[in-house]
N, CA, C and O of each residue as an XYZ file, in Angstrom:
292
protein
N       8.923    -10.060     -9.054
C       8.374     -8.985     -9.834
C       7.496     -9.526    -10.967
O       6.354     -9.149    -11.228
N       8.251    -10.525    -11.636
C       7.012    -11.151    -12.455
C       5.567    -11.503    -12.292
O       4.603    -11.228    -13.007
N       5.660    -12.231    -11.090
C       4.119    -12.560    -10.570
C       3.624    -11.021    -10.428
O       2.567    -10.649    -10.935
N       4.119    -10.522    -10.004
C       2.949     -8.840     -9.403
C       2.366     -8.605    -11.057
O       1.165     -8.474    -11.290
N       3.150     -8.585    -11.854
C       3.328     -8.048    -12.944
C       1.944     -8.640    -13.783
O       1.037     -7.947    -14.242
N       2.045     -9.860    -13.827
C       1.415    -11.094    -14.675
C      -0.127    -10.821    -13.816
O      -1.218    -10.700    -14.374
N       0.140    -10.763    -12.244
C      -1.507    -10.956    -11.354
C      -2.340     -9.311    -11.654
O      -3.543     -9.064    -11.731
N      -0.965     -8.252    -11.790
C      -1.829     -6.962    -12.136
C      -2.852     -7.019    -13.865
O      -3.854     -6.348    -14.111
N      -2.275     -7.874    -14.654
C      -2.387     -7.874    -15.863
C      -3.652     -8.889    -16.120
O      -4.518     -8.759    -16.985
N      -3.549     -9.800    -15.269
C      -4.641    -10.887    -14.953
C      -6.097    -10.240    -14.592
O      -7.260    -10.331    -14.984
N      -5.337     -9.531    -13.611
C      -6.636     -8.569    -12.830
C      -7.154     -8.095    -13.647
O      -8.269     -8.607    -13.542
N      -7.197     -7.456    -14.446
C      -7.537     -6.299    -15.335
C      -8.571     -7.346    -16.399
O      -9.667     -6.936    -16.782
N      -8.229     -8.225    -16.648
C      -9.130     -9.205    -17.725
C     -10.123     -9.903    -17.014
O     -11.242    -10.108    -17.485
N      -9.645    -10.397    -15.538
C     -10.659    -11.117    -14.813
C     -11.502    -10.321    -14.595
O     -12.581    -10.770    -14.981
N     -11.618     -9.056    -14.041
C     -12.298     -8.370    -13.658
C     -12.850     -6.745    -13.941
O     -13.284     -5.943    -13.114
N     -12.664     -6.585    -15.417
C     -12.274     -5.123    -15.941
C     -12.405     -4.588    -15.505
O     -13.384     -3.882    -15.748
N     -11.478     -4.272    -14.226
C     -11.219     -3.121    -13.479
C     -10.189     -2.236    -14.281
O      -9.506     -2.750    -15.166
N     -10.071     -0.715    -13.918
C      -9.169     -0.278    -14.662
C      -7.746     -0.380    -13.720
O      -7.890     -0.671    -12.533
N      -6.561     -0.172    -14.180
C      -5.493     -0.294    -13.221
C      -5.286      0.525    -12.649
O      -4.233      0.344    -12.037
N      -5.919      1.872    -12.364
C      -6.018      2.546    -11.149
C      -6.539      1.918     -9.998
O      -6.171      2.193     -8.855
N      -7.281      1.186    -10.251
C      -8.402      1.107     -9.310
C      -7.762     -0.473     -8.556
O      -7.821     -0.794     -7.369
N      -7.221     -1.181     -9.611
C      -6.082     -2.353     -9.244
C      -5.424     -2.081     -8.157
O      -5.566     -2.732     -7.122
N      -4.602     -1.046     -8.288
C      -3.590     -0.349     -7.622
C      -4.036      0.102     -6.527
O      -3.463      0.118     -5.437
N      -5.113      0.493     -6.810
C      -5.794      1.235     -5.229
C      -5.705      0.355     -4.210
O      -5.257      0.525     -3.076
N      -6.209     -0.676     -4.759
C      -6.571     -2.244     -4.027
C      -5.160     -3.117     -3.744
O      -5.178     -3.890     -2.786
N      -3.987     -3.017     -4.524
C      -3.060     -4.170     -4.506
C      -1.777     -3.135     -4.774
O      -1.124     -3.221     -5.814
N      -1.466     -2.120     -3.708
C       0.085     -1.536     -4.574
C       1.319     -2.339     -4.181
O       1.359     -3.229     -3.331
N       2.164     -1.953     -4.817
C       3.514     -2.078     -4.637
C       4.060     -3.479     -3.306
O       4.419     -4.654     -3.249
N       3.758     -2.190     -2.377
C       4.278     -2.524     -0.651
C       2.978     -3.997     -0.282
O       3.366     -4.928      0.423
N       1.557     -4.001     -0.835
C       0.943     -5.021     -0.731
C       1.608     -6.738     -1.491
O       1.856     -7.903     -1.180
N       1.620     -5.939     -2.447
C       2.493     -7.045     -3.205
C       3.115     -7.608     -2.871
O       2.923     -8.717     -2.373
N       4.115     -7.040     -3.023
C       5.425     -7.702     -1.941
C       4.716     -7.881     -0.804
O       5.558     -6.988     -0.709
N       4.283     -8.017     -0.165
C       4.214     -8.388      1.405
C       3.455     -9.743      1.113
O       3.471    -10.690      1.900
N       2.829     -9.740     -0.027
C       2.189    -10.843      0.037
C       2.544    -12.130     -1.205
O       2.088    -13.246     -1.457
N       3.626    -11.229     -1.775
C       4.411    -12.379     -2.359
C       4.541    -13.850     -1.545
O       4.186    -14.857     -2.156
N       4.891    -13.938     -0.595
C       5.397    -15.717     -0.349
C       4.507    -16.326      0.019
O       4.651    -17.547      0.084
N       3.164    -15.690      0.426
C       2.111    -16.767      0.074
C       1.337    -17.015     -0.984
O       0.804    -18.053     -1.377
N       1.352    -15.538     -1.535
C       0.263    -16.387     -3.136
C       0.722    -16.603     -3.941
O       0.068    -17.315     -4.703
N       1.857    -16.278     -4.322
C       2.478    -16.430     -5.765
C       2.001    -18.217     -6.192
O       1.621    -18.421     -7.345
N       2.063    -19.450     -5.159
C       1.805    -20.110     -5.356
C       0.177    -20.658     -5.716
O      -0.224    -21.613     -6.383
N      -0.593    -19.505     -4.892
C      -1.958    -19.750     -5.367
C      -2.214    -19.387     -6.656
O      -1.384    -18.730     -7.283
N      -3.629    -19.850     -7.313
C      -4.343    -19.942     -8.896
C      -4.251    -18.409     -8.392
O      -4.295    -18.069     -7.210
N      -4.121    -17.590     -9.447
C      -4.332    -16.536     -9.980
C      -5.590    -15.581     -9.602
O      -5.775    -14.446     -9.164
N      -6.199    -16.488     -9.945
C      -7.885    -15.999     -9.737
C      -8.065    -16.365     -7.984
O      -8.792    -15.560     -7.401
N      -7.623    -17.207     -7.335
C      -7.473    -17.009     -5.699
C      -7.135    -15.848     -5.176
O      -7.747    -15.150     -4.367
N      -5.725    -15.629     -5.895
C      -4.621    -14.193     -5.104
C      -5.457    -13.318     -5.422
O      -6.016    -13.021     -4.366
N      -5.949    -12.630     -6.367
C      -6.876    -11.871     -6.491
C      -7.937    -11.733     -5.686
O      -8.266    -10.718     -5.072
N      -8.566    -12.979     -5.705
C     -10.108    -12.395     -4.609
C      -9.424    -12.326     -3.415
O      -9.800    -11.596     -2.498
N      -8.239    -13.181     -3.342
C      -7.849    -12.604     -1.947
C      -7.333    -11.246     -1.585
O      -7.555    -10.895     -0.426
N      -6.829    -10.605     -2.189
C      -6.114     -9.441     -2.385
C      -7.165     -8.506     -2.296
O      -6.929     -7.524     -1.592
N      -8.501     -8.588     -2.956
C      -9.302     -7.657     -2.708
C     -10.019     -7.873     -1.126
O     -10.349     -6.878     -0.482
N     -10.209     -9.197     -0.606
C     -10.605     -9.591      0.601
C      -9.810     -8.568      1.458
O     -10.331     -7.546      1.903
N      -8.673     -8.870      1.632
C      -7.377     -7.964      2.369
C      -8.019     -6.620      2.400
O      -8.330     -6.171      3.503
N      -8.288     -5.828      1.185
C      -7.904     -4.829      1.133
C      -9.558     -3.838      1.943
O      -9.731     -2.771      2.531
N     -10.534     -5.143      1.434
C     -12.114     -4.979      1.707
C     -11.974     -5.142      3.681
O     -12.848     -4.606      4.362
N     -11.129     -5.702      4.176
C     -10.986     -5.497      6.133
C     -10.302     -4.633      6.085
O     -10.695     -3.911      7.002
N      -9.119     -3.949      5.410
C      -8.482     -2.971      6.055
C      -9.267     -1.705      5.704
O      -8.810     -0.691      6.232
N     -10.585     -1.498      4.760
C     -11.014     -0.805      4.529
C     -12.261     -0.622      4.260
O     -12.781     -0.383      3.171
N     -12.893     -0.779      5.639
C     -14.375     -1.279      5.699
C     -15.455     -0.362      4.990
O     -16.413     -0.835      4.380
N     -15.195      1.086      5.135
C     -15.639      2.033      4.209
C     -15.689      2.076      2.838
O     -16.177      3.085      2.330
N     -15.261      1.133      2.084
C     -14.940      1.243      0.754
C     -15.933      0.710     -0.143
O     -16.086      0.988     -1.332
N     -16.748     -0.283      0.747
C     -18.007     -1.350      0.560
C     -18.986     -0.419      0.204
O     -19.735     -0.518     -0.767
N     -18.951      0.624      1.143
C     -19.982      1.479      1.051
C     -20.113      2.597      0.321
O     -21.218      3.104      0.130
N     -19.193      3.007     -0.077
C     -18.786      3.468     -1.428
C     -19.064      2.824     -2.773
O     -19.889      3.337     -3.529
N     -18.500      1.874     -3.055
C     -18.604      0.803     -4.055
C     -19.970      0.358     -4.322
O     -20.426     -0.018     -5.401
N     -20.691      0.472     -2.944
C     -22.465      0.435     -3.259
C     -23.064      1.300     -3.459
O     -24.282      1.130     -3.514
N     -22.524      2.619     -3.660
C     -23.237      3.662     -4.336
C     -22.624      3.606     -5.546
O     -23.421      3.999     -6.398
N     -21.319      3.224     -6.138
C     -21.228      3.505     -7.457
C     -22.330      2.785     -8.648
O     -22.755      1.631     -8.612
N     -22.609      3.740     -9.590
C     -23.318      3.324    -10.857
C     -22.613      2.857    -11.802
O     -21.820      3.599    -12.382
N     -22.761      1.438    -12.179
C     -21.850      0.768    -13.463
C     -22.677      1.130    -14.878
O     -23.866      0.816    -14.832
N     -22.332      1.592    -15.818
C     -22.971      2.045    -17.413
C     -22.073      1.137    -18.344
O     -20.942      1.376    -18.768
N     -22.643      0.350    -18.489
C     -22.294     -0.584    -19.896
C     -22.586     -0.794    -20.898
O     -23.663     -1.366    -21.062
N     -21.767     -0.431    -22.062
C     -22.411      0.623    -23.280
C     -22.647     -0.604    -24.117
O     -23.148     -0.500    -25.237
């Protein structure tokens, strides 16, 4: 539980995503499933991997994500 905890919290600074959007990408049941292989990877690995994962099971999402507009104040 720690690692999920620490990589959701990581996420959020590496990549200012908000933690909805974390979650969208990495819940619960992902986590755990993918506890016993990354916990040992860098931080910043499990992450791009985690979004990799989530970017094949959800090939539509790319295309979405390329229409969104980022505004940075």
């Amino acid at each position: 539980m720690y690692w999920a905890g620490y990589t959701y919290r990581y996420w959020h600074y590496y990549t200012n995503e908000c933690s909805r959007e974390i979650y969208k990408i990495a819940n619960a049941k992902t986590m755990n499933d993918c506890w016993l292989g990354f916990h040992t990877y860098d931080v910043e690995m499990a992450i791009d991997d985690l979004k990799e994962i989530y970017r094949q099971n959800h090939p539509r999402s790319r295309d979405r994500k390329a229409q969104t507009v980022f505004h940075i104040d």
